[in-house]
C-alpha positions in Angstrom: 26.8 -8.2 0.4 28.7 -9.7 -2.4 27.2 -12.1 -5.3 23.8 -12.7 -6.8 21.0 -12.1 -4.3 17.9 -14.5 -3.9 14.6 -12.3 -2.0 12.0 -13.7 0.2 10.0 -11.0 0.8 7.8 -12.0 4.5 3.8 -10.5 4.3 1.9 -11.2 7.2 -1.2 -9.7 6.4 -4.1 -11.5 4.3 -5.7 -8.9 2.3 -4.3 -7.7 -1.5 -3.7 -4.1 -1.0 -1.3 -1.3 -1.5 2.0 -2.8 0.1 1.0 -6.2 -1.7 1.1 -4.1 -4.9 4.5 -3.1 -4.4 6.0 -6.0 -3.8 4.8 -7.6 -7.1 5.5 -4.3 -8.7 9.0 -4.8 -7.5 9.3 -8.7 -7.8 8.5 -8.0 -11.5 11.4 -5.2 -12.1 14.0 -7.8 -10.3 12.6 -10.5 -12.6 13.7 -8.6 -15.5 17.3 -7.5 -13.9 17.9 -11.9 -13.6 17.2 -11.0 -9.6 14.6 -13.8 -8.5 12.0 -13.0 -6.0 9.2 -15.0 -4.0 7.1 -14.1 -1.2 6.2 -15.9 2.1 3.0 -15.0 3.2 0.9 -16.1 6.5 -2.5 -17.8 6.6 -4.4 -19.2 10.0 -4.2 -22.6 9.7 -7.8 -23.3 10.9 -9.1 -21.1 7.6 -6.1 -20.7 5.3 -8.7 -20.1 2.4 -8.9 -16.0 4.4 -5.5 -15.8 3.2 -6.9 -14.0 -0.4 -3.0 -12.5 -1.0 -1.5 -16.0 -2.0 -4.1 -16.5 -3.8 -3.8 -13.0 -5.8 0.3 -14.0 -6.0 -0.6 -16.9 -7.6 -2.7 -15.7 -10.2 0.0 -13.3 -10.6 2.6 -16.2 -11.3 4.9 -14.3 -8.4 6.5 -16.9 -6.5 4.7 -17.8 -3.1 4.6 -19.8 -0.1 1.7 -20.4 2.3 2.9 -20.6 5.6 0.0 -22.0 8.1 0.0 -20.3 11.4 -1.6 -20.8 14.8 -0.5 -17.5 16.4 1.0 -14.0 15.7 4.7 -15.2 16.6 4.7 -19.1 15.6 7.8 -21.2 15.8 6.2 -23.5 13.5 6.2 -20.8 11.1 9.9 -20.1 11.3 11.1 -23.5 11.0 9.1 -23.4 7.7 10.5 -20.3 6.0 13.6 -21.6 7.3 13.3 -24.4 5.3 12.6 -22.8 2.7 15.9 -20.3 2.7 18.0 -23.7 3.1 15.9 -25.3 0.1 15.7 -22.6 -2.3 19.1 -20.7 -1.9 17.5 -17.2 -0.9 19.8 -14.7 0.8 18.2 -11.6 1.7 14.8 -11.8 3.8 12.7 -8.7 3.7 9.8 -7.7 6.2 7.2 -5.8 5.1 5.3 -5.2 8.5 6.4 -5.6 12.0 5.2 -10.0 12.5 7.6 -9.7 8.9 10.7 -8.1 10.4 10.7 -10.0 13.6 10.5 -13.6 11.1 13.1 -11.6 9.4 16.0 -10.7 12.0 15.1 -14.7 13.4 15.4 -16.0 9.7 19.2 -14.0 9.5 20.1 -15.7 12.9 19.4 -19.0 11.9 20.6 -18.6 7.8 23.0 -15.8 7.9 20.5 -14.7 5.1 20.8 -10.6 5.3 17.8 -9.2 6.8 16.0 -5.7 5.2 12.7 -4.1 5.7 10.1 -1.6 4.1 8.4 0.9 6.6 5.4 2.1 5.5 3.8 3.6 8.4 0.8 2.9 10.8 -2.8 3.3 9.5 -4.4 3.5 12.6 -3.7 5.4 16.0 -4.8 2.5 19.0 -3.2 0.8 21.9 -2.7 -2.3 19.7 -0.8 0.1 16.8 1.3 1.2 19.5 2.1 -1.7 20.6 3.0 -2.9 17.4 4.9 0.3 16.7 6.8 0.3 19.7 7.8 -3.1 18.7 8.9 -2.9 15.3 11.2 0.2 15.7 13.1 -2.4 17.9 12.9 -4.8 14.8 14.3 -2.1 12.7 17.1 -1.3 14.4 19.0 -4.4 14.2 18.2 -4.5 10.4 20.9 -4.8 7.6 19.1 -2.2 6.1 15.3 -0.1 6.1 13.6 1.1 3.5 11.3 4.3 3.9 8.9 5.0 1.6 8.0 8.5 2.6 10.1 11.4 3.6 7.9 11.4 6.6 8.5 7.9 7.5 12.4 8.5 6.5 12.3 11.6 9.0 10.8 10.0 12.1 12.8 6.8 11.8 16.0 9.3 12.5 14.5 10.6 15.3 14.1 7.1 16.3 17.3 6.3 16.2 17.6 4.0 12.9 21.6 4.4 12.2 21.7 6.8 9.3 23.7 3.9 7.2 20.9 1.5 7.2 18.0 3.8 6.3 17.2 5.0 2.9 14.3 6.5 1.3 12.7 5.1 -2.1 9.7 5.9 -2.3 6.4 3.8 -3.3 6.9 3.1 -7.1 4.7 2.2 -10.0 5.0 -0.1 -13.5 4.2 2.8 -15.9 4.8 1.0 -19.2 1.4 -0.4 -19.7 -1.7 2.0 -19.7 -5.5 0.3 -20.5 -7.3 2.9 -22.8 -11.2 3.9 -22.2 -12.5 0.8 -22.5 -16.0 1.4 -20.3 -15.6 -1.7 -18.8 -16.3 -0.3 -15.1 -19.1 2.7 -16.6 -21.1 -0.3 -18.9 -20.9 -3.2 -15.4 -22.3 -0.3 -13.4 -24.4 1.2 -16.0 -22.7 4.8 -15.9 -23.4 6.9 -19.5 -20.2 7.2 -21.3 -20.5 11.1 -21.6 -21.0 10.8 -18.3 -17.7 12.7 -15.9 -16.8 9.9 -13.5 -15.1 11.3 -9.9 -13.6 8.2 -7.9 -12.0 6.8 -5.1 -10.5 3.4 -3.9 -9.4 1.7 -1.1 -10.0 -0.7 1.9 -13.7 0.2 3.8 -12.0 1.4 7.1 -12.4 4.3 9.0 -9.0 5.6 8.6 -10.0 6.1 4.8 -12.8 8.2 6.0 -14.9 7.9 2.7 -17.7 9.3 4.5 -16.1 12.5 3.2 -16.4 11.3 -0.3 -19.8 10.4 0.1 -21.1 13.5 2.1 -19.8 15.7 -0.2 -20.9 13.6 -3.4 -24.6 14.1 -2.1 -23.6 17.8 -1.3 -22.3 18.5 -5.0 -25.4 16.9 -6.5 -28.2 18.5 -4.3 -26.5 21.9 -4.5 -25.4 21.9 -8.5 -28.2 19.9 -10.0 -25.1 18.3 -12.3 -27.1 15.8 -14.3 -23.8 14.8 -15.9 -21.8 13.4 -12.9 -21.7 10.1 -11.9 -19.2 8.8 -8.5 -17.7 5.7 -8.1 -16.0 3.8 -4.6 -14.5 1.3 -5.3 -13.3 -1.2 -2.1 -14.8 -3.6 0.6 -14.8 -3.7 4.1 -16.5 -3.9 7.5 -18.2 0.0 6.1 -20.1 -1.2 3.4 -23.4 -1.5 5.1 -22.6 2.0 7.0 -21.5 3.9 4.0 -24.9 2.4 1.9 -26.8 4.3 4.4 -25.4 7.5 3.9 -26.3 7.8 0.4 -29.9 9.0 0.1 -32.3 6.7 -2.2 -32.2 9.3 -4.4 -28.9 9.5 -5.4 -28.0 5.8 -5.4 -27.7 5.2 -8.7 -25.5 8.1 -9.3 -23.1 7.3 -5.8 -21.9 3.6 -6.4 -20.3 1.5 -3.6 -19.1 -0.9 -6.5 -17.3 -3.1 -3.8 -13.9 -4.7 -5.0 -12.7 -4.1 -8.5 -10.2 -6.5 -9.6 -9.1 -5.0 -12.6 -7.8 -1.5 -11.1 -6.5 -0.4 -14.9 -10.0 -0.2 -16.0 -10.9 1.5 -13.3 -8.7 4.3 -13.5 -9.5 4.6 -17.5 -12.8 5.3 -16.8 -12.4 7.8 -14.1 -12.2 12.0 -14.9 -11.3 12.8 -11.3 -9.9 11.0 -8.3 -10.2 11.8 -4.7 -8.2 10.5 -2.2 -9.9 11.5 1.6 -7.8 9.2 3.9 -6.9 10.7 7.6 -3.8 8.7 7.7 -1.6 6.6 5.0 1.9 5.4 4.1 2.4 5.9 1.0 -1.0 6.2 -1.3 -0.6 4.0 -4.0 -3.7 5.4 -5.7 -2.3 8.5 -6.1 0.6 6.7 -8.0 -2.6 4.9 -10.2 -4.0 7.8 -10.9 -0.8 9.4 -12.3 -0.3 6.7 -14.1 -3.4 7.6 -16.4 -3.1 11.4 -16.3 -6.1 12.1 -13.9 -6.6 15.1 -11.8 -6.8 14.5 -8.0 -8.1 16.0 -4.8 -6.6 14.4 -1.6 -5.8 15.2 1.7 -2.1 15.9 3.2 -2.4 12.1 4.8 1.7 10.5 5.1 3.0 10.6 1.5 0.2 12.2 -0.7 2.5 15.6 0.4 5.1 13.9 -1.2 3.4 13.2 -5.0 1.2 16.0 -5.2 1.8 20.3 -4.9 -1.0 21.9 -4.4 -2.3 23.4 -7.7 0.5 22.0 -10.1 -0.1 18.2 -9.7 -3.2 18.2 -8.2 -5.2 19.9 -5.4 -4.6 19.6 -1.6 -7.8 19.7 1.1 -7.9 19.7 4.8 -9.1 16.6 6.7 -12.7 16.1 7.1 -13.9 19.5 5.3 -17.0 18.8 3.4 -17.5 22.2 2.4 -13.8 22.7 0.8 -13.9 18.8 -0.8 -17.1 20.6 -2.3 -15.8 23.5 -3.6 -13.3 21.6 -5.3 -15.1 19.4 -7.4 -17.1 21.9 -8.7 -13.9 24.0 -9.6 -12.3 20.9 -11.8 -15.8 19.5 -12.8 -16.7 22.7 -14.5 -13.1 23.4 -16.0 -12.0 20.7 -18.4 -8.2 22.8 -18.8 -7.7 22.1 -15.0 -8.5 18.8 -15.3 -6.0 18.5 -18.1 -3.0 20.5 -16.4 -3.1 18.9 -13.4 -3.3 15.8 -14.6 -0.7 15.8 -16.7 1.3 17.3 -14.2 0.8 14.2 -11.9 1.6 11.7 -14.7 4.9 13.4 -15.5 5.5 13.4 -11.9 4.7 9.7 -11.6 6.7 8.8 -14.6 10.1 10.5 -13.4 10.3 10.0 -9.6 8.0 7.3 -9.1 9.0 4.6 -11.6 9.3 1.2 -10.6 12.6 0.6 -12.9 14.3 3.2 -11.2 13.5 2.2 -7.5 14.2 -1.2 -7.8 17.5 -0.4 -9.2 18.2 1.5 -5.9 16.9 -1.2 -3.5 19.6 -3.3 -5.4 22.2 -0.9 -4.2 21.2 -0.8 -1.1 21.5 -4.2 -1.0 24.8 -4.6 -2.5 26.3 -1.9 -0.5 25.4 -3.2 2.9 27.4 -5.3 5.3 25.8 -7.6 8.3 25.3 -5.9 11.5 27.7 -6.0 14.2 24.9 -6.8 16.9 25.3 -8.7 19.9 22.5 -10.9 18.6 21.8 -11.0 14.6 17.9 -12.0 15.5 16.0 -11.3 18.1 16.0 -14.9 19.6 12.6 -15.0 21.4 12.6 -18.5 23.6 9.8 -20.8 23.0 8.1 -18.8 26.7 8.4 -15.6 24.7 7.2 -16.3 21.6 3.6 -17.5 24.1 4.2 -14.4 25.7 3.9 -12.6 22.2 1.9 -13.9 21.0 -0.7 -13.2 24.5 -0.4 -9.7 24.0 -0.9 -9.2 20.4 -4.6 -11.1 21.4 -5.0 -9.8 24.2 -4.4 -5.5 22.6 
């Protein structure tokens, strides 16, 4: 590509969560570098109002468009972005999940706009996921260019067959500049002592998050230790939240908290001591990025990129999936050794500073796009007919 570049980055998905992050993390770095950035993201025409991420953009002040849909593959929906492109000047498209990259690769065929994507990784092992899966590696490979943001991701998508010169890994990244001191904003709403040590966790209420774990071994820590000192904290919603509020015993309630959504993660992570990530399967954790970002010690499990940010015992501690017992034994080791706490945390904020810094990445994704030429495919999209895009859109309902 040569000249200035204009990015429409394409979000199918309704919810505000870690992908969403990055690509306001991003479109802020670009803003700064005179690169301009907006995001197109779906809503169901019938309810556009479920559609919380263009609202979260807006509040943001990051460039977005609503674009009302009536199905998983609407041509409506690509005459509108197209529109858009034509109106607004934008030259590079970017998909950031598989609906994304197919709008993407159409959006490049009908523009000559230069289609990229970000692979994060499935969540969930179903039918439907590999449907979707099987679907978007075909999406991918007719890409100008792929983004993987975990070595993981960056090693399957070569055994896939992504050509080595449009695949590149940058990993998930992170503004680090601004850090909210201890505030007690979250302990004071949820009426936590300030002496208090605060473990915590965040995310979406799902079972591939598996907080059960948190909260089984939350109960386990305070029946067996008699800790009078230890509060925990999740903080998400979700279809779980009636089914992880009854695993916490009446006793404990007010010391296990299922705060539901916190908008304000910053304060959050000020108030926390330890954070726990117990997913069974991620992209790229984004939390784990947070948490660096404010020095704080974390247990997690080897789930997709957590491997990536943390070594066991220098920048935080690793645990098997599902393990009560060894989740457990952890938190008492760094709940009753202040210096731990300390090492490792710092150890995951330097980390998080030097490889994981939004400045940095977003100067690489610029490379990448600067240094890629337009694909010599047969077909530059994928050019579903009208009949196809029904068919599509059938077996996305129907899985």
């Amino acid at each position: 590509m040569t000249g200035p570049e204009k990015i429409l980055h394409i979000r199918s998905s309704y919810f505000y969560g870690g992908p969403e992050r990055q690509i306001t993390y991003l479109t802020r770095v670009l803003e700064t570098m005179e690169v301009p950035s907006a995001v197109a993201t779906f809503a169901p025409r019938l309810d556009p109002s479920r559609n919380a991420c263009y609202t979260k953009f807006q509040n943001l002040d990051i460039p977005c468009f609503r674009i009302d849909i009536d199905g998983s593959f609407d041509r409506s929906a690509l005459e509108a972005m197209e529109k858009i492109i034509r109106d607004h000047g934008f030259t590079v498209v970017v998909g950031h999940d598989y609906r994304a990259d197919y709008f993407a690769l159409e959006l490049r065929r009908r523009t000559k706009a230069a289609a990229f994507s970000f692979s994060r990784g499935w969540t969930r092992n179903s039918l439907r996921v590999r449907l979707y899966e099987w679907l978007d590696i075909r999406f991918l490979r007719r890409m100008d260019g792929v983004v993987a943001v975990s070595q993981a991701k960056f090693d399957e998508l070569r055994r896939k067959k992504i050509e080595p010169a449009r695949l590149i890994h940058i990993p998930n990244s992170i503004l680090t500049d601004t850090v909210l001191p201890r505030q007690n904003l979250i302990r004071d709403r949820f009426h936590i002592p300030q002496e208090a040590l605060l473990v915590g966790t965040a995310g979406r209420l799902s079972a591939e998050k598996n907080q059960d774990l948190f909260i089984r071994a939350a109960v386990q820590y305070l029946r067996k230790s008699g800790d009078e000192k230890t509060w925990f904290i999740l903080a998400g919603e979700g279809k779980r939240q009636a089914e992880l509020t009854a695993m916490i015993p009446e006793t404990y309630r007010h010391r296990i908290i299922l705060a539901g959504w916190i908008e304000n993660n910053d304060a959050l992570y000020a108030d926390l001591d330890v954070f726990v990530l117990t997913s069974l399967m991620e992209g790229f954790p984004n939390v784990l990025l947070e948490a660096g970002k404010y020095n704080l010690p974390v247990i997690t499990t080897r789930a997709g990129g957590a491997v990536d940010i943390v070594e066991d015992g220098v920048s935080g501690l690793l645990i098997p999936f599902g393990d009560v017992d060894f989740l457990g034994r952890k938190l008492e080791l760094l709940l009753g050794d202040e210096e731990s706490r300390r090492m490792l945390g710092e150890e995951l904020g330097r980390v998080t500073r030097e490889r994981y810094n939004a400045e940095i990445n977003a100067g690489r994704f610029l490379a990448l796009l600067s240094g890629s030429e337009p694909t010599d495919d047969d077909a530059t999209g994928i050019g579903m007919s009208a009949e196809a895009m029904e068919i599509g859109n059938w077996l996305v309902n129907f899985f």
